[in-house]
DSSP file (Angstrom, degrees, kcal/mol; ACC not computed):
  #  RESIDUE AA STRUCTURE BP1 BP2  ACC     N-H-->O    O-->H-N    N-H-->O    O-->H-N    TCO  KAPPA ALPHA  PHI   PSI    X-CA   Y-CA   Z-CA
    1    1 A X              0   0    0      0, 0.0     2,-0.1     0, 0.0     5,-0.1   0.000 360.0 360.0 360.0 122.8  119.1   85.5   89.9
    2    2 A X     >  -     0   0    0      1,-0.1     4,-0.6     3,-0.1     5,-0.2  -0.230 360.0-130.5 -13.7  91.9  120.5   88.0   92.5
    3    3 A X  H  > S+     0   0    0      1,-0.2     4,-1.2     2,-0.2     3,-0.4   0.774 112.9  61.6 -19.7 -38.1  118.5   89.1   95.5
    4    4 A X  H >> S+     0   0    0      2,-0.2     4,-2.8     1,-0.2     3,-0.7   0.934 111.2  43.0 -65.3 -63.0  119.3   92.7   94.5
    5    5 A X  H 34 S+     0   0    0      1,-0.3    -1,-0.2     2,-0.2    -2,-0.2   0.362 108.4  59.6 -99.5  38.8  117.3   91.8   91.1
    6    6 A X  H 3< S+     0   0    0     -4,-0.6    -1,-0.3    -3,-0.4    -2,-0.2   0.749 121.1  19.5 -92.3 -42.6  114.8   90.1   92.7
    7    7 A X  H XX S+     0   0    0     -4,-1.2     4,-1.1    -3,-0.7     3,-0.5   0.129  89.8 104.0-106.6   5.7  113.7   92.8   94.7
    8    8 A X  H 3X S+     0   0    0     -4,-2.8     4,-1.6     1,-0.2     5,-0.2   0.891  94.5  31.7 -53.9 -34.8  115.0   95.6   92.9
    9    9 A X  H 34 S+     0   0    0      1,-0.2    -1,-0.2     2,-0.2    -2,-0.1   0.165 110.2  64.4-114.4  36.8  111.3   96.5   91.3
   10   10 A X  H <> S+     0   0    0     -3,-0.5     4,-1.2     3,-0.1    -1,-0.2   0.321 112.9  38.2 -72.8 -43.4  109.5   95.3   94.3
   11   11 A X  H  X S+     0   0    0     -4,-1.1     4,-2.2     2,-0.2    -2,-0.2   0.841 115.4  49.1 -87.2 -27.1  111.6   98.4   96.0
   12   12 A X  H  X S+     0   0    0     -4,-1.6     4,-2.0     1,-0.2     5,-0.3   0.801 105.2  52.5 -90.5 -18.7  111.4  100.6   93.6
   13   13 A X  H  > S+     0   0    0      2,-0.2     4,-1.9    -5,-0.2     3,-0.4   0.981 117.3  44.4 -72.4 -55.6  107.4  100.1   93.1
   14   14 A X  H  X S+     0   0    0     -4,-1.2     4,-2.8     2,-0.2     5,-0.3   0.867 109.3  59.6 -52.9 -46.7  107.1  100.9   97.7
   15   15 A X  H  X S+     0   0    0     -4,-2.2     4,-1.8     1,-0.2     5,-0.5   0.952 111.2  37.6 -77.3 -35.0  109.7  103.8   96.9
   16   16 A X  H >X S+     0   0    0     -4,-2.0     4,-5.2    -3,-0.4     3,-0.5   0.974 113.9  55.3 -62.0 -51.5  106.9  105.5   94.3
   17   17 A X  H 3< S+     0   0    0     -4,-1.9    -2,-0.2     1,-0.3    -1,-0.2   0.891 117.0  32.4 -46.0 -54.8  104.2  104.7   96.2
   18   18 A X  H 3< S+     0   0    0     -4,-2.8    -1,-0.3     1,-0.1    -2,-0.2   0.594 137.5  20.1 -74.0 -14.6  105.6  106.5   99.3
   19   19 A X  H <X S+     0   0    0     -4,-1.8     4,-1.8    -3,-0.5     3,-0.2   0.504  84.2 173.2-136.5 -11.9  107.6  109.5   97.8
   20   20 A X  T  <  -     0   0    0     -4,-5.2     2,-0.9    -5,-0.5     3,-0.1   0.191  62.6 -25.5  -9.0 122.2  105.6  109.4   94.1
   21   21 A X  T  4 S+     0   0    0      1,-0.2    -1,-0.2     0, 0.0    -2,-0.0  -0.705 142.7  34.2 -60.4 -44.9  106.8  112.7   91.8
   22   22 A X  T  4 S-     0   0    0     -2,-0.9     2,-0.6    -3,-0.2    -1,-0.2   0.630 101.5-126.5-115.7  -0.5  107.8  115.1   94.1
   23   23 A X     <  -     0   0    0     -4,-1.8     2,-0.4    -3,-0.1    -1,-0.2  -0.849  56.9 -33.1 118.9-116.9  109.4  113.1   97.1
   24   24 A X    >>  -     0   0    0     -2,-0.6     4,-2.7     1,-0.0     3,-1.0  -0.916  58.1-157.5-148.3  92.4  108.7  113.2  101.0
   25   25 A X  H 3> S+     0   0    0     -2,-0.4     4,-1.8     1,-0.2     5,-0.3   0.997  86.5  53.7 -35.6 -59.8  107.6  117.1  101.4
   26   26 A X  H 34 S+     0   0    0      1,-0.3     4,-0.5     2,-0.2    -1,-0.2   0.587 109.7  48.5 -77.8   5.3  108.4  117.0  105.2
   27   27 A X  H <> S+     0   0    0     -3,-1.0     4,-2.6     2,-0.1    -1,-0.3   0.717 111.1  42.7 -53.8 -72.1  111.4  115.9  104.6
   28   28 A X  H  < S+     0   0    0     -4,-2.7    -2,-0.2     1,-0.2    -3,-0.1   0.245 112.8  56.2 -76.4   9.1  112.5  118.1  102.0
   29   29 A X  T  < S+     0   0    0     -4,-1.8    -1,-0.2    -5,-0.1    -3,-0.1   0.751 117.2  30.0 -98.1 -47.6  111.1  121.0  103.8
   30   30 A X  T  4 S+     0   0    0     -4,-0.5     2,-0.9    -5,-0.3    -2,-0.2   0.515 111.6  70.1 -76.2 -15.4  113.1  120.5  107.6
   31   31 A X  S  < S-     0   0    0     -4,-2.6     2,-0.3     4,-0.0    -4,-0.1  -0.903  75.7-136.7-121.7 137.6  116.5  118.8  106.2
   32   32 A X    >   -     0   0    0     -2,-0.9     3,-1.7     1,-0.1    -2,-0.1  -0.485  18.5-119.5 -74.4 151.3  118.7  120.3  104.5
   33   33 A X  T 3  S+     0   0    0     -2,-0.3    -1,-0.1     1,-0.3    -2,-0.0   0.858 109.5  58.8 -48.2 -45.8  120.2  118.5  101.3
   34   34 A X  T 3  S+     0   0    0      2,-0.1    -1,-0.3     0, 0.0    -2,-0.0   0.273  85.1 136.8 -98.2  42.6  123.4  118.5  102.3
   35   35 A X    <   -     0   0    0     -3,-1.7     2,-0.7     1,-0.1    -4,-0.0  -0.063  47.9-149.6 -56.1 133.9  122.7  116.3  105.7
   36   36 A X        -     0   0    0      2,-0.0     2,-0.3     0, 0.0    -1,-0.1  -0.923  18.5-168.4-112.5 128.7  124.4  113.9  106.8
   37   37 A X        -     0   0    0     -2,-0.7     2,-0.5     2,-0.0     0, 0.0  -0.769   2.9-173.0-108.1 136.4  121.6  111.7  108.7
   38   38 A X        +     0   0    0     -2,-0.3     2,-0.3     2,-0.0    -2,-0.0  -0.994  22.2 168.3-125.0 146.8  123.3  108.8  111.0
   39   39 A X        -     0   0    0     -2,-0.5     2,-0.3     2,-0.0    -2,-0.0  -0.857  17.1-144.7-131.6 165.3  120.1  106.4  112.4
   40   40 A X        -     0   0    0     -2,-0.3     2,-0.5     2,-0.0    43,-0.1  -0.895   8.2-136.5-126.9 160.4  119.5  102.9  114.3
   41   41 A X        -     0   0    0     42,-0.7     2,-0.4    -2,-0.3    -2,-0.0  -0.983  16.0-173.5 -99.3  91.5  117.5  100.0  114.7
   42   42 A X        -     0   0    0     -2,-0.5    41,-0.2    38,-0.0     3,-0.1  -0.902  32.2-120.5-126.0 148.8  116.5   98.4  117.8
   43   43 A X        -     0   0    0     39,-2.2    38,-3.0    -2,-0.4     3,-0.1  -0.299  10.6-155.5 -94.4 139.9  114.8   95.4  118.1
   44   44 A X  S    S+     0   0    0     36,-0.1    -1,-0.1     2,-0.1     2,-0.1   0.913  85.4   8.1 -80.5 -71.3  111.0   96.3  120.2
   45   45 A X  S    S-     0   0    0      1,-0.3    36,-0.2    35,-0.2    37,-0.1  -0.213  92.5 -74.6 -76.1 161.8  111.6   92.0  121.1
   46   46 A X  S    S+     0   0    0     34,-0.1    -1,-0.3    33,-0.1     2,-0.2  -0.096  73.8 111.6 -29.3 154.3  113.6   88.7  121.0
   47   47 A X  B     -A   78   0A   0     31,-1.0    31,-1.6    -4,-0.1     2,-0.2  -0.684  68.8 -61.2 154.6 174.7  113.6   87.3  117.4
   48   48 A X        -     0   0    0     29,-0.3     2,-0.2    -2,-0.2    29,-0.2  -0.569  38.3-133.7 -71.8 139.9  115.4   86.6  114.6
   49   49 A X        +     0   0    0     27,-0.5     2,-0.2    24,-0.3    -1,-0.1  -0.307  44.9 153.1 -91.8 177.0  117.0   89.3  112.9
   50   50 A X        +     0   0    0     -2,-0.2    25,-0.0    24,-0.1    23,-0.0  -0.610  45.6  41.7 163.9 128.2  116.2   88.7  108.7
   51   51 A X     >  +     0   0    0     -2,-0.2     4,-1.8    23,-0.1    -1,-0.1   0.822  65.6 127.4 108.8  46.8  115.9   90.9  105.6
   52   52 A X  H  > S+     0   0    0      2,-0.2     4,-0.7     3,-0.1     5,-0.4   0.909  75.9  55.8-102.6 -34.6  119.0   93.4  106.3
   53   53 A X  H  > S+     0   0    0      2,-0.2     4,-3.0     1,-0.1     3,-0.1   0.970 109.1  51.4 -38.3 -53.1  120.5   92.8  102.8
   54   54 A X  H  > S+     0   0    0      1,-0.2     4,-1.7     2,-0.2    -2,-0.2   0.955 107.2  58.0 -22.1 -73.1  116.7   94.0  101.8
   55   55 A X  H  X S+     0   0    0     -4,-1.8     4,-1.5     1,-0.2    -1,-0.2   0.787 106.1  39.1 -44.7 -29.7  117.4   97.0  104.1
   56   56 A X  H  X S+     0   0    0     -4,-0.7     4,-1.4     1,-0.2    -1,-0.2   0.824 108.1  71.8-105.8  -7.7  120.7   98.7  102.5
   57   57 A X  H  X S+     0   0    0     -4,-3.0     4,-1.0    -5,-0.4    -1,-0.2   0.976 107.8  32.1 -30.6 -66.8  118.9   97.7   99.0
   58   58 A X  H  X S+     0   0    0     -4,-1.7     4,-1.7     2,-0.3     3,-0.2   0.832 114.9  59.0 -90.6 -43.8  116.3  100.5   99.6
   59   59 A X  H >X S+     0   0    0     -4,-1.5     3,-1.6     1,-0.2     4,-0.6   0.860 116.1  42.0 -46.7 -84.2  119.0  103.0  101.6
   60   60 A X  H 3< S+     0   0    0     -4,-1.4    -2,-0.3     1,-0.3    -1,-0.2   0.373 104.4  57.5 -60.4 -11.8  120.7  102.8   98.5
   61   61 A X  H 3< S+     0   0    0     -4,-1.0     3,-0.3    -3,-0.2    -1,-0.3   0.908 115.7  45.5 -48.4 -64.1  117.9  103.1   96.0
   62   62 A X  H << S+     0   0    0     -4,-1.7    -2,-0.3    -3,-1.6    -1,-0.1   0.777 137.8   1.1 -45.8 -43.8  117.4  106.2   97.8
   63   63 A X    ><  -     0   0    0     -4,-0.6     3,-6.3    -5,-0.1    -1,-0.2  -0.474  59.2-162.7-159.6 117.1  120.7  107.1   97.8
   64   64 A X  T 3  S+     0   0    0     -3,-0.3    -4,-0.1     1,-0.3    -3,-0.1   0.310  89.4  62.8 -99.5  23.3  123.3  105.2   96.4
   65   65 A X  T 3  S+     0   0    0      2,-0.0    -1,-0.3    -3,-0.0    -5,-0.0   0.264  83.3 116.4-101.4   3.2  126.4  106.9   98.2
   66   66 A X    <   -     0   0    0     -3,-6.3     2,-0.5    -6,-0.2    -6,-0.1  -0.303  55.6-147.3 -63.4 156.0  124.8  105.5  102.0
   67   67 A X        -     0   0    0     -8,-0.0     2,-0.3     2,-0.0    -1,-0.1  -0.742   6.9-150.7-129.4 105.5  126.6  103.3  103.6
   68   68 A X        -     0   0    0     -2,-0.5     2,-0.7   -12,-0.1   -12,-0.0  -0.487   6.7-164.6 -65.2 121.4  124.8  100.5  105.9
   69   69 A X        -     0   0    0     -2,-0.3     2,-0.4   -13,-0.0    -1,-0.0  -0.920   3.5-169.3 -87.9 107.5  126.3   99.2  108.8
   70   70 A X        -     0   0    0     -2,-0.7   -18,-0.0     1,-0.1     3,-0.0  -0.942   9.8-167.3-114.9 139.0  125.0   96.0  110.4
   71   71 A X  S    S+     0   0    0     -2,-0.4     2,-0.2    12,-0.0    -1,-0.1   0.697  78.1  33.2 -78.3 -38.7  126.1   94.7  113.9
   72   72 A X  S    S-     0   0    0     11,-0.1     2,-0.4     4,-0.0     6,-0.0  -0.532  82.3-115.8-127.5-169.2  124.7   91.7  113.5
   73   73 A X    >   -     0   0    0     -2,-0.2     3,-1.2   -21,-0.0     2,-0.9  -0.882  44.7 -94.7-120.2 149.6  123.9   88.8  110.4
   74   74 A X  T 3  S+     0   0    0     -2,-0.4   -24,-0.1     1,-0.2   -23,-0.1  -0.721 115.9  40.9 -66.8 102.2  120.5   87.8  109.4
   75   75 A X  T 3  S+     0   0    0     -2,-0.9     2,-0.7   -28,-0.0    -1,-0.2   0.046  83.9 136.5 174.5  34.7  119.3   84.8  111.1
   76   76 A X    <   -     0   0    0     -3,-1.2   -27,-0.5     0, 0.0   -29,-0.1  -0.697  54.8-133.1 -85.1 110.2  121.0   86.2  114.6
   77   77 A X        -     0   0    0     -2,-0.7   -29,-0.3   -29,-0.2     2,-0.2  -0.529  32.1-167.3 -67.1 167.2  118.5   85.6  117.4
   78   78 A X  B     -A   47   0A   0    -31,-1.6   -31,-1.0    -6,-0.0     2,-0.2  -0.985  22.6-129.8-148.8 138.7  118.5   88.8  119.2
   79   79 A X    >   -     0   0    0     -2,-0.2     3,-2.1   -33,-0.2   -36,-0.2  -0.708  49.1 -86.9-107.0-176.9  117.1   90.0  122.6
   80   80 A X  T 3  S+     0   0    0      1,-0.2   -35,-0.2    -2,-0.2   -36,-0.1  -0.462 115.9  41.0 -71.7 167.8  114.7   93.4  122.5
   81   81 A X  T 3  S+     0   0    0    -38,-3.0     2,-0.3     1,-0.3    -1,-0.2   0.173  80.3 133.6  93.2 -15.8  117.0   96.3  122.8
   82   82 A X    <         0   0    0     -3,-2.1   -39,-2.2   -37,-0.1    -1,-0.3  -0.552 360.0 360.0 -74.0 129.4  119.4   95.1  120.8
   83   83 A X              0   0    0     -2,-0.3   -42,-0.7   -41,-0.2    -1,-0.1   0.735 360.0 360.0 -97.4 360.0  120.7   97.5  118.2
């Protein structure tokens, strides 16, 4: 079994919980629809990176034309500040 269908209704159960019927109001009141949103990640500490397949699971649940970019691979130690 897949990761994707391991944690597909694990994401999708977090994604009701947080946006349940009508979405993220304050979202959908200050962006406009047809946004294009670009964000980052930067590590607060040192550590091992892990769970980024996880991550473009749920971008794309949300919307399943994103496209995730990762710099680095999961099990990359990292120092903070790294994005």
């Amino acid at each position: 079994m897949s990761l994707k269908t391991k944690l597909q209704p694990l994401i999708e159960l977090a994604l009701q919980e947080d946006f349940a019927a009508i979405g993220d109001v304050t979202s959908q009141a200050i962006i406009p629809m047809q946004s294009t949103i670009c964000a980052s990640s930067t590590a607060k500490a040192s550590g091992v990176i892990a769970g980024l397949e996880a991550v473009a699971l749920v971008y794309q649940q949300l919307d399943p034309t994103v496209s995730v970019r990762t710099y680095v691979e999961d099990g990359a130690q990292v120092s903070a500040g790294t994005v």
